[in-house]
C-alpha positions as CSV (number, residue, x, y, z in Angstrom):
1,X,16.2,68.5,-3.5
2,X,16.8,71.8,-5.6
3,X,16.4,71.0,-9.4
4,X,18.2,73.0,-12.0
5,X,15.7,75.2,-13.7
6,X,16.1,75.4,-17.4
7,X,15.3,79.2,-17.7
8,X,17.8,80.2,-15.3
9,X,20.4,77.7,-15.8
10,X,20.6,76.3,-19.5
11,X,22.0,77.8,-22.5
12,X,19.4,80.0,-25.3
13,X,19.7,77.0,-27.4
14,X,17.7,74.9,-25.2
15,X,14.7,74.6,-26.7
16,X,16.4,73.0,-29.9
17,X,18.2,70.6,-27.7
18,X,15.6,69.4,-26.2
19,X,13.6,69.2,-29.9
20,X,16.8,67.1,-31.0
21,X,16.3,64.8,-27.9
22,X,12.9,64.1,-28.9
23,X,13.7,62.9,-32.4
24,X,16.8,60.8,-31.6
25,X,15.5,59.1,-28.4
26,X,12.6,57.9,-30.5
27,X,13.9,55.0,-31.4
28,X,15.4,54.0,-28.6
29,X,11.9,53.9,-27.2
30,X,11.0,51.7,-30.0
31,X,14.3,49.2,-29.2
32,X,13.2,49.0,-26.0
33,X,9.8,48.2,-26.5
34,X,10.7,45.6,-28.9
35,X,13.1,44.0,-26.2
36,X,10.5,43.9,-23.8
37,X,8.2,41.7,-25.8
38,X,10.2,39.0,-25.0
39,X,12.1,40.6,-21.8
40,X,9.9,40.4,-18.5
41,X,11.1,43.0,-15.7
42,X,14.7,43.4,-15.8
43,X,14.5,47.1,-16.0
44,X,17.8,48.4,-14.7
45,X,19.4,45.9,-16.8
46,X,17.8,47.4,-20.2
47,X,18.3,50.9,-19.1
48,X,21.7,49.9,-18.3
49,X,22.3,48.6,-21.8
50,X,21.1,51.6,-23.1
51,X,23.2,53.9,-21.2
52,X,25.9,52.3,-22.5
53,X,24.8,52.2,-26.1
54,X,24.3,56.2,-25.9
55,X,27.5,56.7,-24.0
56,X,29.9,54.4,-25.8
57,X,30.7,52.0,-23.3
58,X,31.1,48.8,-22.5
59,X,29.0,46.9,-19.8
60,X,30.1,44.3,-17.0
61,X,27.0,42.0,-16.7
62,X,26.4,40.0,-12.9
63,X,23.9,37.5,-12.0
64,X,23.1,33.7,-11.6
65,X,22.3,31.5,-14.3
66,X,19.2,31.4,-15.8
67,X,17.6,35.6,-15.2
68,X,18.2,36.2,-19.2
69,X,21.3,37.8,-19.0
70,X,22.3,36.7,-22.2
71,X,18.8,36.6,-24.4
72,X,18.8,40.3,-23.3
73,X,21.8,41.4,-25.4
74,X,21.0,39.0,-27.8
75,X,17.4,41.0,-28.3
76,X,19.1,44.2,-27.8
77,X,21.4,43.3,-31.1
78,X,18.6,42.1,-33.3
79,X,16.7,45.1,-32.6
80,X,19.7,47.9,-33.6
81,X,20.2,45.7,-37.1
82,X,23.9,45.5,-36.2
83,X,26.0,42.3,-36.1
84,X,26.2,40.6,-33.1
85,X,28.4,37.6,-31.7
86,X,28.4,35.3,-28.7
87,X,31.5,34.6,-27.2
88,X,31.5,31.4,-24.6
89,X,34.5,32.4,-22.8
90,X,35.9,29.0,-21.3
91,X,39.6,28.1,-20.0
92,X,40.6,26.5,-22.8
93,X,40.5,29.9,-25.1
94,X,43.5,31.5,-26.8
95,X,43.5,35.0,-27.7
96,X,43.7,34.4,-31.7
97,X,40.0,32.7,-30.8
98,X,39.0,35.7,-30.1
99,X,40.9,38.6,-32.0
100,X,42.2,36.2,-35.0
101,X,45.6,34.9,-36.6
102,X,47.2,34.8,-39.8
103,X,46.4,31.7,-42.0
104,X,49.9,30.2,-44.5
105,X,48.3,29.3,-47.7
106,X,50.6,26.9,-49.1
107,X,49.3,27.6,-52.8
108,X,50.5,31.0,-53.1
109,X,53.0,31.0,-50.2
110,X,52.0,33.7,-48.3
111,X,49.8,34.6,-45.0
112,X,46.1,36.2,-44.7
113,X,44.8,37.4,-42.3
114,X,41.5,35.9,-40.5
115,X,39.6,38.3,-38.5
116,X,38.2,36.9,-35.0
117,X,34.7,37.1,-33.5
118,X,35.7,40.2,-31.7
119,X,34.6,41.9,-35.1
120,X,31.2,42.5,-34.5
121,X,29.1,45.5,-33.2
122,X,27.6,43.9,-29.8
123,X,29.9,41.2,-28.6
124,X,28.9,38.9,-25.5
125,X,31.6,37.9,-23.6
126,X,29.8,35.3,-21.6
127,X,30.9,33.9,-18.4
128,X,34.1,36.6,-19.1
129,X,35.6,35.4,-15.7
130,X,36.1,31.1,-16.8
131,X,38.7,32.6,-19.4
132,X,42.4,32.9,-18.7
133,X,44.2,36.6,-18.0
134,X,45.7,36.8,-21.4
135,X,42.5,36.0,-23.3
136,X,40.5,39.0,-20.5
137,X,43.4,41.4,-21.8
138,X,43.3,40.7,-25.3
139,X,39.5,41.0,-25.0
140,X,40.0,44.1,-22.8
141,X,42.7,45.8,-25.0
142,X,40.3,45.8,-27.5
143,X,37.7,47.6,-25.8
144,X,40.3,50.3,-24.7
145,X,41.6,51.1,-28.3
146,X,39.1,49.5,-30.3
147,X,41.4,48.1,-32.6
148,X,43.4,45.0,-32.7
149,X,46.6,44.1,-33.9
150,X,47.4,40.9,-35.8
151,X,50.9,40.1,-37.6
152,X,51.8,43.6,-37.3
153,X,48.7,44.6,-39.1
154,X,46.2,46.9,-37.1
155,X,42.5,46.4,-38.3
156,X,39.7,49.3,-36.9
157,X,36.4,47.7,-35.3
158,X,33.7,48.5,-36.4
159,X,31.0,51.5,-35.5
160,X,29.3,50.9,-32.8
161,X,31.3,48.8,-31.3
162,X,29.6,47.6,-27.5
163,X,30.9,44.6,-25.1
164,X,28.8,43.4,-22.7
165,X,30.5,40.9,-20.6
166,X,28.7,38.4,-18.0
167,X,30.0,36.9,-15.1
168,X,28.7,34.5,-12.4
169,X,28.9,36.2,-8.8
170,X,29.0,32.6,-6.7
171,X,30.7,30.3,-9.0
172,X,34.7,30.3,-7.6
173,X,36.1,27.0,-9.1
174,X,37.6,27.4,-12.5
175,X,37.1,31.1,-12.7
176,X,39.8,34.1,-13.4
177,X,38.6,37.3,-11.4
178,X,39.2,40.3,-13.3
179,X,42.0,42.1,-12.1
180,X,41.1,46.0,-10.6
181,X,42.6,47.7,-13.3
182,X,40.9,45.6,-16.0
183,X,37.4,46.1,-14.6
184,X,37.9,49.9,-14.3
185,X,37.4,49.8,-18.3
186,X,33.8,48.6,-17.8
187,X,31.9,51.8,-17.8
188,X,28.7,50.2,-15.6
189,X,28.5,46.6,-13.4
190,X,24.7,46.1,-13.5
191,X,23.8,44.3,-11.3
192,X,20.6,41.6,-12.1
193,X,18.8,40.3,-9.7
194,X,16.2,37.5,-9.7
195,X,12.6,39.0,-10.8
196,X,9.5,39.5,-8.6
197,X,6.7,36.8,-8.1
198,X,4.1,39.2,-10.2
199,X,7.2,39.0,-12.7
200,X,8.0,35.3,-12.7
201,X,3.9,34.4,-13.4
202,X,4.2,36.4,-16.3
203,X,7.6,34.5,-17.7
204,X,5.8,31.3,-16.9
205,X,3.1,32.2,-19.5
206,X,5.1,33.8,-21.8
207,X,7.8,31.4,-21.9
208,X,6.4,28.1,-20.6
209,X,6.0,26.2,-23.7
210,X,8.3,23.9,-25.5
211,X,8.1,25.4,-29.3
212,X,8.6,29.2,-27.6
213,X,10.3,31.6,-29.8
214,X,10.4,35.2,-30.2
215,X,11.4,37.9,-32.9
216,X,12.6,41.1,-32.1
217,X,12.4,43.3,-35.3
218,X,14.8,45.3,-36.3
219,X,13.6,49.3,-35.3
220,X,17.3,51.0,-35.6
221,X,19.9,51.4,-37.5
222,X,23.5,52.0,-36.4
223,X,23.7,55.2,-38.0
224,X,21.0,56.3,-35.5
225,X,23.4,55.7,-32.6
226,X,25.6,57.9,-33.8
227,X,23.4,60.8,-34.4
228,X,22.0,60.2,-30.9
229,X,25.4,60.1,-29.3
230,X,26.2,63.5,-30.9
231,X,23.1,64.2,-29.2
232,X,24.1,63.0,-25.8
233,X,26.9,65.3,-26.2
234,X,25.0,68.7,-26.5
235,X,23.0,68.3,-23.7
236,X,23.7,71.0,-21.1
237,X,25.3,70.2,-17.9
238,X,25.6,72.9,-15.1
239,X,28.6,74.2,-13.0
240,X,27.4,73.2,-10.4
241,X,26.0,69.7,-11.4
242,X,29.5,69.3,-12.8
243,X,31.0,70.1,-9.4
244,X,28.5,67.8,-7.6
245,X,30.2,64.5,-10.2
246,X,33.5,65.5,-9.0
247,X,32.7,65.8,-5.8
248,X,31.1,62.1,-5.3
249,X,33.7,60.6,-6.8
250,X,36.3,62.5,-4.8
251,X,34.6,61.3,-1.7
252,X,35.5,57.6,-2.4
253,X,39.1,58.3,-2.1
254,X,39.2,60.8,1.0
255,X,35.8,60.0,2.9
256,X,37.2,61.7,6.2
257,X,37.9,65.5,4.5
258,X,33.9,65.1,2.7
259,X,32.7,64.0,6.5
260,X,31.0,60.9,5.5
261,X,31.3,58.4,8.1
262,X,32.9,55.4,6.1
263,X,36.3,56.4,7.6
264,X,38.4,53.5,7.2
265,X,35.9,51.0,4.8
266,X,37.1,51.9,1.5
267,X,40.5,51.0,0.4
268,X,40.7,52.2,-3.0
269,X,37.8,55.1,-4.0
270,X,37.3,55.7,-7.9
271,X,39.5,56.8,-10.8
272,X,39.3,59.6,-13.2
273,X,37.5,57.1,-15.4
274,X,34.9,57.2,-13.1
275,X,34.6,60.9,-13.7
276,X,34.1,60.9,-17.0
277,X,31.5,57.9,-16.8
278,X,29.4,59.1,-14.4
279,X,29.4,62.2,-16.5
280,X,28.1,60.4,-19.7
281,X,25.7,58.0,-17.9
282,X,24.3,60.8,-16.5
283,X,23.7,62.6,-19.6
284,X,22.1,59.8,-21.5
285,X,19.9,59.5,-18.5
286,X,18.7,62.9,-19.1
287,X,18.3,61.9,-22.8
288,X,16.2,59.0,-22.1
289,X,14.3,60.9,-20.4
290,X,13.6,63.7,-22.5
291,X,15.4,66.3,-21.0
292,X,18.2,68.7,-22.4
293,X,19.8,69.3,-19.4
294,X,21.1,66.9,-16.3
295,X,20.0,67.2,-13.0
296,X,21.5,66.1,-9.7
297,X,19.0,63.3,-9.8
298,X,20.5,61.4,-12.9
299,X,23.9,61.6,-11.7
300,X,22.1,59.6,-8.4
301,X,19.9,57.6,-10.8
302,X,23.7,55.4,-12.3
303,X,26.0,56.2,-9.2
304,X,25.6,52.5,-8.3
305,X,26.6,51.2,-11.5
306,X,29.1,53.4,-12.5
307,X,30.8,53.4,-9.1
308,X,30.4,49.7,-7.9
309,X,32.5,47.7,-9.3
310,X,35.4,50.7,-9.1
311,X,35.5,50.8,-5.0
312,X,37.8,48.7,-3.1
313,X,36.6,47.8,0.2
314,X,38.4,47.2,3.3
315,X,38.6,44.1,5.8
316,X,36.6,46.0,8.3
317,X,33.8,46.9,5.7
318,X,33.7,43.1,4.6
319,X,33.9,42.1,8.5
320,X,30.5,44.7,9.0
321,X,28.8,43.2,6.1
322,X,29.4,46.2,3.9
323,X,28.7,46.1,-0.2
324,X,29.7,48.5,-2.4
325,X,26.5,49.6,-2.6
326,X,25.9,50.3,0.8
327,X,28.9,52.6,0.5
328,X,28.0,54.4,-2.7
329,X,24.3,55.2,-0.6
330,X,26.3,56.5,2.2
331,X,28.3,58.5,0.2
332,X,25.3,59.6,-1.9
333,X,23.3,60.6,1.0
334,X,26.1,63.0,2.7
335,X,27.5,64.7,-0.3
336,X,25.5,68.0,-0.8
337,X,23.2,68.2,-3.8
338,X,23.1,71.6,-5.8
C-alpha cells in the first residue's frame, strides 16, 4: 500500500500539527489507561468510544450480556470528570422519563420545568432496543439537535454531550428494532465480542472476588475534549485520501460501476452521513495515533464500524450467509487505495 508522505503531501504547518497532537492526545492516553485498569481486552470497543468522543458522535453498542458493555462507559465517564447517567430503557418508558415534563405547583399556580436524565454528558441508553418507537425518537431527536424541547421551552445539552446506546443482538421477544433511518444517526456500531481464553484468566483474577471494586480517577476534563476536537479538525487530509472516502462509500450503493463483485447483495449502500463519519473517524484515528495527517490505512482501520450498521443487505446475501462485514471487506479489498 502507498502511504501519504508528509513532505510531499502535507501542508508547511505540519510540524505544529503534529506538536498540537502530541499535547492534546495526552490525555486520552491517560483515560485510557485508567479504563483499562478495570477493562480486560475489549480493545476495539475503547478505541471505538474514543473515536467518538474526538469526533462528536454517538455510539451504537452490540453484544450479549455479561462482556462489560456497560461498566465500560461507566469508566469512560468517571475518567473525563463529566456527568454521566444510566438509562435502563424498558417498554414501559415514556418520553418525559427521558427528556422531562413540566411540574403544576399548586402553591404558586404555575408550571416548572423538570429536566430529564437525557441532561448529562455521557448518557447510556441501555438495552435501547426494549423501549418503544416514540421513546428511541425522542432519545434520537436529541442526539440529532442536541437540544430538547419541553412546554414550548427549548433547553441546550450540555458540552460534550455523547450517547452510547446498547443493544442485545439475539434477544427478539419484547424488543423494538431501530428503524434504518434512526440508526443512520449512530456514527459507529461496535461490535463486542466475547474475550479470549488468555483474556478471560485475567478477568477471573481480577474480578473474581465478592468485595471487587474499582476506581477510575478522574485524568480529563471536558474542556480538554474540546481543545482536542479542534484538534481533530486541523489535521491534514489529502485529495486523494479524500477521494478514496468517497469512493468506498459510493461503492455500497452502485457495486456493479466500482467492479466489485457483490452485484445484487446490497440493498441499500450508505448515506452522505456516512461520508462525513468516515471522514472524522478517520481523522481521530490519525490523532490517536500521533499523526497529523490520515492515511488510507485509518480510513480501513473504522470502515467496519462506520459502515455496518448503514448497509442493507439483500435476501440473496442473507440466503449465502453474508454479514455486513463480509461486504464492507469485499468492498475494502477492490476499491483502489491512493
Amino acid at each position: 500500500m502507498t502511504t501519504l508522505s508528509p513532505s510531499v503531501s502535507s501542508p508547511p504547518d505540519i510540524a505544529r500539527i503534529t506538536a498540537e497532537v502530541t499535547r492534546a492526545s495526552a490525555p486520552f492516553r491517560e483515560l485510557e489507561a485508567q479504563i483499562r485498569q478495570v477493562i480486560v481486552g475489549q480493545d476495539r470497543l475503547l478505541h471505538g468510544m474514543l473515536l467518538g468522543l474526538l469526533s462528536n458522535g454517538h455510539l451504537l453498542i452490540e453484544g450479549v450480556p455479561g462482556l462489560a458493555k456497560t461498566t465500560a462507559v461507566a469508566c469512560l465517564a468517571a475518567g473525563i470528570d463529566a456527568s454521566f447517567r444510566r438509562l435502563q430503557f424498558t417498554p414501559d418508558l415514556l418520553p418525559a422519563d427521558l427528556v422531562g415534563t413540566q411540574i403544576y405547583r399548586p402553591a404558586s399556580g404555575d408550571f416548572v420545568v423538570k429536566t430529564g436524565p437525557i441532561f448529562a454528558s455521557i448518557v447510556l441508553a441501555d438495552e435501547i432496543n426494549r423501549a418503544p418507537a416514540k421513546v428511541q425518537s425522542a432519545l434520537l431527536e436529541a442526539m440529532q439537535e442536541r437540544q430538547v424541547t419541553i412546554g414550548g421551552e427549548t433547553f441546550r445539552l450540555p458540552e460534550p454531550f455523547l450517547v452510547l446506546a446498547t443493544q442485545n443482538p439475539i434477544e427478539q421477544e419484547g424488543t423494538y428494532p431501530l428503524p434504518e433511518a434512526q440508526v443512520d444517526r449512530f456514527m459507529m456500531k461496535l461490535v463486542v465480542t466475547y474475550p479470549t481464553r488468555a483474556e478471560e484468566r485475567q478477568i477471573l483474577d481480577r474480578m473474581g472476588h465478592t468485595s471487587t471494586k474499582y476506581t477510575i480517577a478522574p485524568v480529563m476534563r471536558p474542556e480538554a475534549i474540546a481543545d482536542a476536537r479542534r484538534v481533530v479538525d486541523s489535521i491534514y487530509l489529502d485529495d486523494k485520501v479524500k477521494d478514496y472516502i468517497v469512493s468506498i462509500v459510493v461503492a455500497t450503493r452502485d457495486p456493479a460501476a466500482a467492479k466489485i463483485p457483490i452485484v445484487g447483495m446490497i440493498q441499500y449502500g450508505a448515506s452522505p452521513r456516512a461520508t462525513i463519519s468516515l471522514t472524522l473517524a478517520s481523522k481521530a484515528n490519525a490523532f490517536l495515533a500521533g499523526r497529523a495527517f490520515v492515511l488510507p490505512q485509518d480510513v480501513k482501520d473504522v470502515a467496519p464500524e462506520v459502515l455496518r450498521h448503514r448497509l442493507g443487505l439483500s435476501y440473496e446475501a442473507e440466503a449465502e450467509g453474508r454479514s455486513t462485514d463480509d461486504i464492507i471487506r469485499t468492498v475494502l479489498e477492490h476499491v483502489r487505495v491512493p
